[in-house]
C-alpha positions as a Markdown table, in Angstrom:
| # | Residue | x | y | z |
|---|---|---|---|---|
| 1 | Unk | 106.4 | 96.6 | 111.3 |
| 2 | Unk | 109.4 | 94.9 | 112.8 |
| 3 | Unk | 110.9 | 92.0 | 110.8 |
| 4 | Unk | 108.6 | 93.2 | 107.7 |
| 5 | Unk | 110.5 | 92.7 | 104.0 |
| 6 | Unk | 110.4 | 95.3 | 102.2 |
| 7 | Unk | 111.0 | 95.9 | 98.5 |
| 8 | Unk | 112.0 | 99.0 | 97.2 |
| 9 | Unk | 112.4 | 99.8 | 93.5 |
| 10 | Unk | 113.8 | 103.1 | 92.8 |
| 11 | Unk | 117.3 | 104.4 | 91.1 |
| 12 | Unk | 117.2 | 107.9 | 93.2 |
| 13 | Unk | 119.7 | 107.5 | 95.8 |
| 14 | Unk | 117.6 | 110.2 | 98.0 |
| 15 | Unk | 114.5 | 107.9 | 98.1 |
| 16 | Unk | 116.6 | 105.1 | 98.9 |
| 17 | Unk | 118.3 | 106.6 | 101.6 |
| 18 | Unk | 115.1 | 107.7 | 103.4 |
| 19 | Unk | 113.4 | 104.1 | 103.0 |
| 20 | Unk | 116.4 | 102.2 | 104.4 |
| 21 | Unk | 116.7 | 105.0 | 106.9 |
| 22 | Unk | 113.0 | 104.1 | 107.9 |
| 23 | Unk | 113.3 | 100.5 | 107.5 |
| 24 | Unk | 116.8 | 100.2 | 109.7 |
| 25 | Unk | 114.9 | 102.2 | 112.6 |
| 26 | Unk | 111.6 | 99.9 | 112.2 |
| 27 | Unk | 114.0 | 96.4 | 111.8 |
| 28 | Unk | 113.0 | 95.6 | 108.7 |
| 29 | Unk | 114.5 | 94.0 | 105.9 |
| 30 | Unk | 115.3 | 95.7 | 102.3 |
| 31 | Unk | 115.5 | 94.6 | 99.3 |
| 32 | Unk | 116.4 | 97.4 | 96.8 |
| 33 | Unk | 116.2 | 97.0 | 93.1 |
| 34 | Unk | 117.2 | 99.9 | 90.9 |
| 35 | Unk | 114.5 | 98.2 | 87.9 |
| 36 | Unk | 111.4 | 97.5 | 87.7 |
| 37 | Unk | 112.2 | 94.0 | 85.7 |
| 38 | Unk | 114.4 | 92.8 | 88.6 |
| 39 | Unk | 111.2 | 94.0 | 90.9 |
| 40 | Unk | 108.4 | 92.4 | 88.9 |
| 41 | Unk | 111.2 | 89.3 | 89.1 |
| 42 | Unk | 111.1 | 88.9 | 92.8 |
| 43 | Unk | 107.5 | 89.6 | 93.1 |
| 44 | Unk | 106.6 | 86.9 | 90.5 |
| 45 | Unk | 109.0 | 84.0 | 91.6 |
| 46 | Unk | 108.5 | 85.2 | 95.5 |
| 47 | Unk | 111.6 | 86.1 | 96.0 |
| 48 | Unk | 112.2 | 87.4 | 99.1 |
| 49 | Unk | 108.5 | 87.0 | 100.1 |
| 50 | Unk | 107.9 | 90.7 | 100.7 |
| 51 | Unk | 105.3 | 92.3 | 102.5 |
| 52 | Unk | 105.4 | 95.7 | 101.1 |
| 53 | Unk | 106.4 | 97.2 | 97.6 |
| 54 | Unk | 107.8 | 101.2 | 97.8 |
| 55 | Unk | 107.6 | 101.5 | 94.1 |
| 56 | Unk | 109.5 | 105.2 | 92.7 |
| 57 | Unk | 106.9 | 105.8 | 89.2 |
| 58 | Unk | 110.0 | 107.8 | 88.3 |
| 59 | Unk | 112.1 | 104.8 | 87.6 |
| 60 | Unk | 113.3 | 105.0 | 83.7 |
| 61 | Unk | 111.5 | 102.1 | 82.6 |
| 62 | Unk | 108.4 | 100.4 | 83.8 |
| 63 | Unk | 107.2 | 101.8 | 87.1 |
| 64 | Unk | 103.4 | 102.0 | 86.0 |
| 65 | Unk | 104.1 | 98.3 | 84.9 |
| 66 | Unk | 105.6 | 97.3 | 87.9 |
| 67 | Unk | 102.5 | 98.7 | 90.0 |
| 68 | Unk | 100.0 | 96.1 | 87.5 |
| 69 | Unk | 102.4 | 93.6 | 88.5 |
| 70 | Unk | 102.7 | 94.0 | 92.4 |
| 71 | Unk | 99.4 | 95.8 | 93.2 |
| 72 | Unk | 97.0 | 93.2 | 94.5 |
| 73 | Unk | 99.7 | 90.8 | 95.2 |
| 74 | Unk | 101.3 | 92.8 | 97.6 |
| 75 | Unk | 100.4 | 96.4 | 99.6 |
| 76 | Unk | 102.4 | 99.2 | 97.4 |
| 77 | Unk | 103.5 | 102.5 | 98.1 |
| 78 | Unk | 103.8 | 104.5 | 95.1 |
| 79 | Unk | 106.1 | 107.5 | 95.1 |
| 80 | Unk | 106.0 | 110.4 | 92.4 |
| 81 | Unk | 107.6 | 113.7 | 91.5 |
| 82 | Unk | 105.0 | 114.6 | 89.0 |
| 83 | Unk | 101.3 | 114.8 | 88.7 |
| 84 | Unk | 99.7 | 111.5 | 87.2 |
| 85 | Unk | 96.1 | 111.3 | 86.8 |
| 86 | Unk | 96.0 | 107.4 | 86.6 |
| 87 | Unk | 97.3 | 107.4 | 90.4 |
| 88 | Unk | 93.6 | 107.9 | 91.8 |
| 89 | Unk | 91.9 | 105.0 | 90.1 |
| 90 | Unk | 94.4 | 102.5 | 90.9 |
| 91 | Unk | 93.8 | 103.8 | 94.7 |
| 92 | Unk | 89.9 | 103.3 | 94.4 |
| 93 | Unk | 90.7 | 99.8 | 93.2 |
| 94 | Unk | 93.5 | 99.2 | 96.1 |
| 95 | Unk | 96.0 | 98.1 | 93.4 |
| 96 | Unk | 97.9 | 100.8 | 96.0 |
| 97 | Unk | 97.2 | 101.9 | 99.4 |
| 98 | Unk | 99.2 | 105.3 | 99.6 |
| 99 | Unk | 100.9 | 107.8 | 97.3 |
| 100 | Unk | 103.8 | 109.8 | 98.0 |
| 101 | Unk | 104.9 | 113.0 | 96.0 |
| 102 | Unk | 109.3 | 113.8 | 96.0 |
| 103 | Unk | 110.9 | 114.7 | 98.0 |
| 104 | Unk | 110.0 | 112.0 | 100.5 |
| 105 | Unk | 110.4 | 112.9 | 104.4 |
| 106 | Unk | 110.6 | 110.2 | 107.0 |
| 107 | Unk | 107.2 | 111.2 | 108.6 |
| 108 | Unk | 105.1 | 111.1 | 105.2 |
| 109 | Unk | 106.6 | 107.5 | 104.5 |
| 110 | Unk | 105.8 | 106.7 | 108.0 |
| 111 | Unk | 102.4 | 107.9 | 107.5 |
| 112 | Unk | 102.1 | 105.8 | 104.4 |
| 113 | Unk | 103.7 | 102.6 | 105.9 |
| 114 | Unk | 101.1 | 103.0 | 109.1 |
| 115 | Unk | 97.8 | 103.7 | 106.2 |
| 116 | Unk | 99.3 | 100.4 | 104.4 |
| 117 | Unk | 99.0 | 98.4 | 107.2 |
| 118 | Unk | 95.9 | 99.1 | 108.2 |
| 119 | Unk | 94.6 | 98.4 | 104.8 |
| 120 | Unk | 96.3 | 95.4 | 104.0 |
| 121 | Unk | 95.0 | 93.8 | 107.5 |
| 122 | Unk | 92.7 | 91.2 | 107.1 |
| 123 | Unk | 89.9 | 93.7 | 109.1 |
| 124 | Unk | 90.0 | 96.2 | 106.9 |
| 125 | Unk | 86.8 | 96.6 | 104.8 |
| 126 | Unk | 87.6 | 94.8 | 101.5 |
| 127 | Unk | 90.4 | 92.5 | 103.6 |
| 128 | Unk | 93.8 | 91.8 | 102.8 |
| 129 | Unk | 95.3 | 92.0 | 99.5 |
């Protein structure tokens, strides 16, 4: 994972902190967004050129939109604190590769990150993103 770019959209500062705690240890670069329209921003004009999205569904506006927007283009990490029933069909169609459910611990989002990069390798069955 080292020198991977990372976006992470999410306005709770606990999130954040785990992510960039994660992403520090693993030398990667963050880019943190508190919106989804500054995410869906960087992902459309390639700012950045991320490899990963960790995309909070608890942001205020448009974290379901943001997942249309970044799933397929880019691996995406979805993290939750509620139930959403929509969540398991969008991982059938690999519009995301993991889930997470709040809080977040460093070893589930390294679990997720690890499950992500397997499936977004060109090997995988299905192939990269």
């Amino acid at each position: 994972m080292k020198n991977y770019v990372i976006l992470l959209a999410t306005d709770d500062l606990a999130v954040e902190a785990v992510v960039r705690a994660m992403g520090t240890s693993a030398d990667c670069k963050l880019h943190c967004v508190k919106t989804s329209r500054e995410a869906v921003s960087m992902v459309m004009d390639g700012t950045g050129s991320q490899d990963l999205a960790v995309v909070d569904l608890d942001l205020r506006v448009g974290g379901r939109a943001l997942l249309k927007t970044a799933g397929g283009s880019l691996p995406v990490i979805a993290i939750t604190g509620k139930a959403r029933p929509w969540l398991s069909s969008m991982l059938r169609h690999r519009r995301i590769g993991a889930t997470l459910t709040k809080p977040v611990s460093s070893e589930s989002l390294r679990d997720a990150l690890q499950r992500v990069r397997i499936l977004s390798s060109p090997e995988a069955p299905g192939g990269r993103y």
